[in-house]
Residue, then its C-alpha position, 0 to 999 in steps of 0.5 A: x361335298x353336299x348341298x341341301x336347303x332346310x328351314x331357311x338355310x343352306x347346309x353344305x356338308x363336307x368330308x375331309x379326307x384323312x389318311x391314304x383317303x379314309x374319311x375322317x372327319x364330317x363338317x356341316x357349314x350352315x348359311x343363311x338364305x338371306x345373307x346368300x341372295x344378297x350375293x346370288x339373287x337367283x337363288x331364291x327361284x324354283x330348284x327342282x332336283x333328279x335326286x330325292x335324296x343326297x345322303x345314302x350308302x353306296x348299297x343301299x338298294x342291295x335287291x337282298x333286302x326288298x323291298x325298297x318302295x312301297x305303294x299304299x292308298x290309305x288316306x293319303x297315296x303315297x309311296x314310301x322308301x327305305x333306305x340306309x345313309x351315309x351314317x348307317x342309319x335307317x331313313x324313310x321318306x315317302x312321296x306324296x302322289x297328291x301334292x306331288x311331292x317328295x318328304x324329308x327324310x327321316x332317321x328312324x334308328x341307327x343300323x347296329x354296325x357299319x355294314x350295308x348287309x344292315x340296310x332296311x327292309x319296309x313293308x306296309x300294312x293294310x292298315x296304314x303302319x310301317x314296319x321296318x326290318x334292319x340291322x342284321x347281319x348275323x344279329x337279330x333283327x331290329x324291328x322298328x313300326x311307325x307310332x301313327x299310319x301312313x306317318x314317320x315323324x314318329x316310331x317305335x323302336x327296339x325290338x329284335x326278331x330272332x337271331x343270326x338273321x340276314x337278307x330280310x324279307x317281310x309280307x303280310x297274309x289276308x288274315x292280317x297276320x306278319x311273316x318274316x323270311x331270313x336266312x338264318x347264320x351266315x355265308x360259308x356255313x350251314x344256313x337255311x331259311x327261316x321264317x317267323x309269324x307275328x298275329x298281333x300285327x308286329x307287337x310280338x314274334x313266334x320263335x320262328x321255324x326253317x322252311x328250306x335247307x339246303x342241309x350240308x355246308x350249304x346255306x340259303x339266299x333270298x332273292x326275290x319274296x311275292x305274296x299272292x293274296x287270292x292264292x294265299x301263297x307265298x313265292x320265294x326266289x332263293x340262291x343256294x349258296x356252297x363254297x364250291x357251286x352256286x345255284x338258284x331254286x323257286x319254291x311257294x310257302x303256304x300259310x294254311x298248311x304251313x308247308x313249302x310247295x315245288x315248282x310243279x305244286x308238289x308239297x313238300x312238307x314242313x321243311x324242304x330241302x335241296x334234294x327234294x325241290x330238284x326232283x320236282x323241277x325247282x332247281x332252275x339254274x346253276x352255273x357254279x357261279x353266282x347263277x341269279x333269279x327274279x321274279x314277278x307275278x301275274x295271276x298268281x302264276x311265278x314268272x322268272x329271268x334266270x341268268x347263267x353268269x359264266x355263259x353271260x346268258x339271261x332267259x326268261x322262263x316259266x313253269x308250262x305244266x310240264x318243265x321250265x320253259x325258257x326263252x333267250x333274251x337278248x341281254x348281257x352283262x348286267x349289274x342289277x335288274x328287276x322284271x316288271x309285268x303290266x296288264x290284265x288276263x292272258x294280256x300281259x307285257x313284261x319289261x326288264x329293267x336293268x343296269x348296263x353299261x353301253x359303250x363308249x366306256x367311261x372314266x368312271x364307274x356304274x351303268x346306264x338305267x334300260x329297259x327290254x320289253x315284251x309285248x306277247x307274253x314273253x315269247x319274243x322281247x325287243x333289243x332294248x332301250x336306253x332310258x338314263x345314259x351316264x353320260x348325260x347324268x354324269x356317273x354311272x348307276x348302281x342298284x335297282x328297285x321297283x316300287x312294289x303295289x304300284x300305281x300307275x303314277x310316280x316312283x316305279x324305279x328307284x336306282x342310285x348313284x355309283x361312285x365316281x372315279x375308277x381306281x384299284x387304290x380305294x381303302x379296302x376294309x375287310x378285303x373288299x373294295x366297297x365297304x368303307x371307300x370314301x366314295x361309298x358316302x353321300x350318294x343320290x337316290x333317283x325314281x323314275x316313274x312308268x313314263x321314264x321321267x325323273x320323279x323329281x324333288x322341291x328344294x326351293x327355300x321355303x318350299x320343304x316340308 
C-alpha cells in the first residue's frame, strides 16, 4: 500500500494479492482532503518526505543503464531522474536547485514488455532537451525527446533506434553530435558493442556500426560511459561476458577518427577485439566470475575500482604509463557501488559509495548506503562511514546512482528501496527471484545530497506542483 496527496485529495493505492501472492489486481481509493482534516486536523501541516518518489520498480537503477540523474544549468538548475514505475513505464522528474523542490513525475511512455532490462536512460543536451533511451531488451531502441528544453510536461515519442539493443548509453560530443552505446544481441550469444551517431541532434539515427567484439560466443556489457569534452573522447567500462568466464576490460572511443583506443593509448582501429585490448593492458580484471568495474574521470585520465568477486577483493587502479597500478581497498561484500572524484588539479579526493549490509543482520533485505574515502590520490582510503543504517530507515537499500555534472548542491546519490521481507517462496517468473515478486512494486527512491542529507520531497496539500 501507497499513500500520495495530489490536487486536494488523498489517493491510497492498494495491491490485492492474487494467487500464491501474485499481484492481481490494483485499486486507487481517493479521499478528499477536506472531508480527512475533519477527522485529523493535523493533517493539513508541512509533510516533508525522504523519498522523492513512491512508485518505482525494484531495479530501476540497474548501474546498466546510466545515467540515472542528470545536472543541467540552463534557465532553470535542475537535476533530472529517470526511472521505470511500478507499471513498467518510463517516468522523469526533476529537482529544482532554485525553488528546492522536487516535481511530480512524469509517464513519458510505456517500456514495451514487463522486464526491468527496459529501464530509461536520460541524457541531457547543452541545449536544454532531454532524450530518453528505454525499452530494449533485444528490441530496438525506444527513444523518446522532451517537446520544450529543460520541460517534461511534454515529449515526443516513437522512434526506435537500431535493433537487438540492451544495456544503453547515451553521450553527447563538442560538436553538437549524439552517439548511442549498446550491446547488440543478447547474453549467451555472440554480442558485441555498437554504437550509432545522431548530427541532427536526435531527429535521425546512422545504421550504426560495432566498435568492441569480443568475437566467438562472447558477448559485450556496459558498465560504466564517460565523456571527456577536452579530450574529445570517450571512456567505456565494458564486461565480457562467456558461459565459462567473466572478465572486465576499458577501452576509449575517438569521434575524430572513429577508432577505438587501449588503456595504453594504442589504437586499435575501427573495431577492437578482446585479443587486442589484452595485449595492450585493457584486460583489467578476471576472476571467472562476474568480475566488475567503475569508473571516474579526473583530467581526462580513467580511474577504475575493479572487483574480483570470488576473492571478495576491490582495488582501485589506474593506468601509471606502464601497467595498471592497483591499490587494495578496505571493502567487501558489496551490492552496488559507484566512485566519485572532487577537486581540481593534481588535488583530488575520491569517494566510494556503496551498499553493504553491516551486521547485526536483519530480518529483511538489502543494505545499508556508506562511503570510503580517500584524501591523497588513491594511495590509501579510510575504513569507511556509515551514512543511512537500515535499521533506522526501516529496510535495506538497493541500487545506486550518482548524479553525473553535479553541482555541489542537491541530488549526488540516488538509492532505492529493497523489498521487505526474506523468503526463498517469492513467485518466481522465468526462473528468477526478482522479476515479478509482488514486492519488486511501489518502491521509494531516495537522493541524498554531497552533505548526506535526505534531498527530501513537499507533500503538503496544496503545496505540489
Amino acid at each position: 500500500m501507497r499513500v500520495a496527496i495530489k490536487n486536494g485529495s488523498i489517493a491510497i493505492l492498494e495491491y490485492v494479492k492474487g494467487i500464491k501472492g501474485t499481484v492481481e489486481t490494483m485499486r486507487i481509493i481517493t479521499i478528499p482532503l477536506a472531508v480527512l482534516m475533519c477527522f485529523c486536523p493535523g493533517l493539513a501541516e508541512a509533510q516533508e518526505v525522504e523519498f522523492f518518489a513512491f512508485d518505482a520498480l525494484r531495479g530501476t537503477l540497474a548501474r546498466d543503464h546510466q545515467p540515472r540523474g542528470v545536472y543541467h544549468a540552463g534557465k532553470h538548475r535542475r537535476t533530472y531522474v529517470a526511472y521505470m514505475d511500478h507499471f513498467f513505464d518510463a517516468r522523469v522528474t526533476y529537482y529544482d536547485h532554485d525553488a528546492r523542490r522536487w516535481a511530480d513525475p512524469v509517464r513519458v511512455d510505456d517500456c514495451r514488455t514487463r522486464d526491468g532490462h527496459n529501464a530509461p536512460a536520460i541524457l541531457v543536451t547543452k541545449d536544454g532537451f532531454l532524450h530518453l533511451f528505454y525499452g530494449c531488451h533485444g528490441h530496438p531502441v525506444k527513444y523518446a525527446r522532451s517537446t520544450v528544453p529543460e520541460e517534461t510536461a511534454e515529449w515526443q515519442i516513437g522512434a526506435e533506434i537500431g535493433s537487438k539493443a540492451t544495456y544503453t548509453y547515451g553521450v553527447q560530443l563538442n560538436n553538437g553530435d549524439l552517439l548511442l552505446f549498446y550491446r547488440f544481441g543478447g547474453s549467451g550469444i555472440h554480442s558485441p558493442l555498437r554504437m550509432h551517431r545522431s548530427t541532427d541532434g536526435g531527429a535521425t539515427w546512422d545504421d550504426g556500426r560495432d566498435i568492441v567484439d569480443f568475437q566467438g560466443d562472447s558477448w559485450v556489457k556496459i558498465r560504466d560511459t564517460l565523456y571527456d569534452p577536452e579530450q574529445n573522447r570517450v571512456h567505456l567500462a565494458l564486461w565480457e561476458g562467456n558461459k565459462k568466464y567473466w572478465n572486465a576490460f576499458y577501452a576509449a572511443y575517438d569521434p575524430d577518427t572513429g577508432h577505438v583506443l587501449a588503456i595504453n593509448g594504442a589504437d586499435l582501429g575501427d573495431v577492437a577485439t578482446k585479443e587486442e585490448l589484452a595485449a595492450n593492458h585493457s584486460d583489467v580484471v578476471g576472476d571467472n566470475a562476474r568480475a566488475d568495474i567503475d569508473m571516474v574521470l579526473h583530467n581526462g585520465k580513467p580511474y577504475l575500482i575493479l572487483v574480483e568477486p570470488r576473492k571478495d577483493r576491490y582495488y582501485f587502479a589506474h593506468w601509471d604509463g606502464e601497467r595498471v597500478a592497483r591499490t587494495e581497498l578496505p571493502v567487501n561484500n558489496l551490492g552496488g557501488f559507484e566512485l566519485y572524484a572532487e577537486g581540481s588539479g593534481d588535488r583530488v579526493v575520491f569517494k566510494l559509495f556503496g551498499l553493504r549490509a553491516n551486521d547485526p543482520p536483519t530480518g529483511y533485505s538489502g543494505r545499508d548506503l556508506m562511503v570510503w574515502t580517500s584524501e591523497d590520490s588513491g594511495e590509501t582510503w579510510d575504513q569507511g562511514r556509515l551514512l543511512v543504517d537500515r535499521r533506522q530507515l526501516g529496510h535495506g537499500l538497493c541500487g545506486l546512482n550518482l548524479t553525473e555534472n553535479y553541482s555541489g548542491d542537491g541530488p549526488l546519490i540516488i538509492t532505492q528501496e529493497e523489498w521487505l521481507e526474506r523468503s526463498e517462496n517469492l513467485p518466481r517468473h522465468r526462473g528468477s527471484i526478482l522479476d515479478d515478486a509482488p514486492f519488486r512494486f511501489n518502491k521509494r527512491l531516495y537522493a541524498l545530497d554531497a552533505d548526506y542529507a535526505f534531498v527530501t520531497r513537499d507533500l503538503t496539500p496544496g503545496q505540489g506542483e
